[in-house]
N, C-alpha and C positions, 0 to 999 in steps of 0.2 A: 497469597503467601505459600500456599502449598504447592503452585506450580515454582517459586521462585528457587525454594528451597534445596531442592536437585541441582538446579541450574548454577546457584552459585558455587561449584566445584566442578565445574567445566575443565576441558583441556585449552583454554584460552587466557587471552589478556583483556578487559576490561578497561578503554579509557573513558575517566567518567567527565559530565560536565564541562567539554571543552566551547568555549563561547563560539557563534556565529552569527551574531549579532550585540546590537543595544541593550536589549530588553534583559530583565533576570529570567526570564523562558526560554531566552533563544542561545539555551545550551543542547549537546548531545553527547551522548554516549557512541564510543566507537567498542567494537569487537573485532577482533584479531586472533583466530585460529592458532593455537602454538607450535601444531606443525608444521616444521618448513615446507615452502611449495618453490618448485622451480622457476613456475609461472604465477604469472599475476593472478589475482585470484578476483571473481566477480565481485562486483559491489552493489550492496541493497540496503537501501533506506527504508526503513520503517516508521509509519505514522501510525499511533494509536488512535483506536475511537472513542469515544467519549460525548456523542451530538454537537461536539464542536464547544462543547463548555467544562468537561472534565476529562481528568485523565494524566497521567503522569509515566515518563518513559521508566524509570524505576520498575513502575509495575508490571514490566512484561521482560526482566529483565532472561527472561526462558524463552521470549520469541529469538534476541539477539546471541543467547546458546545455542537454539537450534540451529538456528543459520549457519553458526561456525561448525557443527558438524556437517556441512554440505560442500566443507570448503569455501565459503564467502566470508569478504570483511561487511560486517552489518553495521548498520549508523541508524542509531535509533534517537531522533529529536523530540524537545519539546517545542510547543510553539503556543503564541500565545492565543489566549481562551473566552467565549464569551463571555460577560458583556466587556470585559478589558478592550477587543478588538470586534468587530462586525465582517462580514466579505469586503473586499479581499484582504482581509487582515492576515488573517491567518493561512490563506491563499501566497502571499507577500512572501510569508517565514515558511513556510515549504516549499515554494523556491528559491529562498535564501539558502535554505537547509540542503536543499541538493545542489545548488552551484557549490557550495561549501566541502561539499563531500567531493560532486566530482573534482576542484582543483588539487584538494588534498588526500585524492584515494593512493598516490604512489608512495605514500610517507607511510600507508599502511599497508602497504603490498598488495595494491589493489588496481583495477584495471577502470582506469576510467569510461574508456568504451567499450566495458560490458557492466553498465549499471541498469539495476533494475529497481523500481518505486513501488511500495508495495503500502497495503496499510489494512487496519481489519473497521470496518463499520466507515465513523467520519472520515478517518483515515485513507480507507479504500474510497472516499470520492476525494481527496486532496490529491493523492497518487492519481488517478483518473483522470483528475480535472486541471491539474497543474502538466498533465501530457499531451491530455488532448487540447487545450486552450493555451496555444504557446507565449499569450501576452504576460504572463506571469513569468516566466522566466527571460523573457526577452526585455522586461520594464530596465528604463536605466541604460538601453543599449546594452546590456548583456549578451554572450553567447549562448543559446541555448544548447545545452548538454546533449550528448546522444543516450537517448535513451534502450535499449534494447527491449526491454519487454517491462510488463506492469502484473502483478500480483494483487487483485483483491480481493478479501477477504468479505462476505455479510456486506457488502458495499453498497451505499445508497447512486445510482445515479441516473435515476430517471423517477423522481418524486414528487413533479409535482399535482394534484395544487400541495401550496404548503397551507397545514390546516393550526398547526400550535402557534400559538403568540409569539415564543421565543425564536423558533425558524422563520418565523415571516419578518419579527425586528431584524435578524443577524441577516438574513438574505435581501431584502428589502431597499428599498423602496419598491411595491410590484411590479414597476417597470422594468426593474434587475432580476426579478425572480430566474425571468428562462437564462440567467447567465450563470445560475447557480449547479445547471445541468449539465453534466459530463457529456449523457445522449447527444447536447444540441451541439457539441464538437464534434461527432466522428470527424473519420478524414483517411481515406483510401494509403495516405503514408504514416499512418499510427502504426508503434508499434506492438508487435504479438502480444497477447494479453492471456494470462491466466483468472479466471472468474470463477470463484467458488462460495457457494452460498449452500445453506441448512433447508429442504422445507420444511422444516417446524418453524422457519425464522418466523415470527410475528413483532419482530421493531421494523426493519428495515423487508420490506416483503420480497420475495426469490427473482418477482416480475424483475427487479432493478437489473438483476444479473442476466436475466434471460432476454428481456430488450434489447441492452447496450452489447447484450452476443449479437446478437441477431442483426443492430443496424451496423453492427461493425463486420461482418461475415458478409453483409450484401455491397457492401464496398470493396469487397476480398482483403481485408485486414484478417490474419491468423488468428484465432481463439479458443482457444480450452477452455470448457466450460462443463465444471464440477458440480454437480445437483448432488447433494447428501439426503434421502430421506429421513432420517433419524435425526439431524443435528440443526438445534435452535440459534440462534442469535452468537452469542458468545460462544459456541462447541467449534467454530473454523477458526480462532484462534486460538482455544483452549487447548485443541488436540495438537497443538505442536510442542505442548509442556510434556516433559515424559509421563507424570499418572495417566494422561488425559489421551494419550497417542493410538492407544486401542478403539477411540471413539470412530477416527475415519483417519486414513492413508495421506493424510493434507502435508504432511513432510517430505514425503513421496513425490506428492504430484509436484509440489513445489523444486524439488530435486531435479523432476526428469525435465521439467518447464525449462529451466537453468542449466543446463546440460545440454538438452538436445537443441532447444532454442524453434521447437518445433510444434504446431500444434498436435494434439493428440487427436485421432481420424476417428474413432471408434467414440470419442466424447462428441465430436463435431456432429458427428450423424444422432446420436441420440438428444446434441441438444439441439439441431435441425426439426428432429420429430415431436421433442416439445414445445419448441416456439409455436409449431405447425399447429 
């Protein structure tokens, strides 16, 4: 509530609950910057986290302001949640969610070939794992969208074994476990990735972010990767609400990711020397 609270008096348009799907989850919110832009402007989907069983796009309704002060249209979904749906359920609805956004990013002034998936904790492996595992957006003979780069936040994607009951029903059968793994996609044409993780994190451990750097850099895929000392679990997507922005520069980084479309050299070499 307290990061929402700012956010709702943005410089933007708010479209709420627009359907892209069946389901009563498979709505989203769009944002729309209200300053005019000559050019199209990027476009980024946003998945919240939640372990895959809670969570609601309402409550980050300050991730999808920030964005629009960076100049992007943001798309922030719901999608449906454990035990309602198992893998690839809710796999299925984030890429339902982003073929949706990309056919309709020009109705929002938005550049379909510069879309970026982003998401903080579950989210950042759905963003992950719905880029690097092209079967989810290809199911149905689908086109898969071009993706330009990936934003995650506190992201799980190299965890396993899986040790809770609840991760191992929603991932499972264990013969599906290792499909549940972002790492076990790399792929030398993924695109540039931004990885930003806390190490105070203790839900989702730092290792996730510094792996999937690592096997993605030995492939020569581009990677920025953001180690925050100071910041736990929820602080990488906290600091993008304004109280919370003094915590770490995460608006920033996500700004110059989106702009330069470049990895940052100076991150690359120190997160070289902590893989090492």
């Amino acid at each position: 509530m307290a990061a929402n609270v700012p956010a709702a008096f943005g410089p933007y348009r708010r479209h709420r609950n627009i359907p892209y799907g069946p389901d009563p989850r498979h709505v989203l919110d769009v944002y729309v910057p209200d300053k005019v832009s000559a050019e199209s402007r990027p476009l980024v989907v946003f998945w919240h986290g939640g372990r895959w069983r809670i969570g609601d796009k309402a409550d980050y309704r300050f991730v999808g302001a920030a964005l629009t002060e960076l100049g992007c249209v943001a798309v922030l979904p719901n999608y449906r949640l454990y035990p309602q749906v198992r893998m690839p359920g809710f796999m299925d609805d984030a890429a339902c969610a982003g073929r949706w956004a990309a056919a309709h990013a020009a109705e929002f002034g938005a550049n379909a070939n510069r879309l970026y998936l982003m998401g903080h904790s579950a989210g950042a492996h759905m963003a992950a794992l719905a880029t690097l595992d092209p079967r989810y957006f290809a199911a149905g003979g689908h086109t898969v969208p071009r993706i330009t780069g990936v934003i995650g936040l506190s992201g799980p994607y190299d965890f396993l074994p899986l040790l809770e009951p609840d991760v191992q029903d929603m991932f499972g059968p264990p013969e599906n476990y290792a499909l549940s793994q972002p790492i076990n996609f790399v792929r030398p044409d993924a695109p540039p990735m931004l990885l930003v993780h806390g190490l105070k994190d203790d839900t989702v451990r730092p290792k996730n972010s510094r792996n999937l750097a690592a096997a993605l850099l030995a492939l020569g895929v581009p990677v920025t990767l953001k180690l925050y000392p100071k910041l736990e679990h929820a602080d990488t997507v906290a600091a993008l609400s304004r109280p919370a922005r003094g915590r770490a520069p995460i608006l920033a980084d996500i700004a110059a990711f989106v702009r330069q479309g470049v990895p940052d050299q100076a991150a690359l070499a120190a997160a070289g020397a902590a893989i090492a």
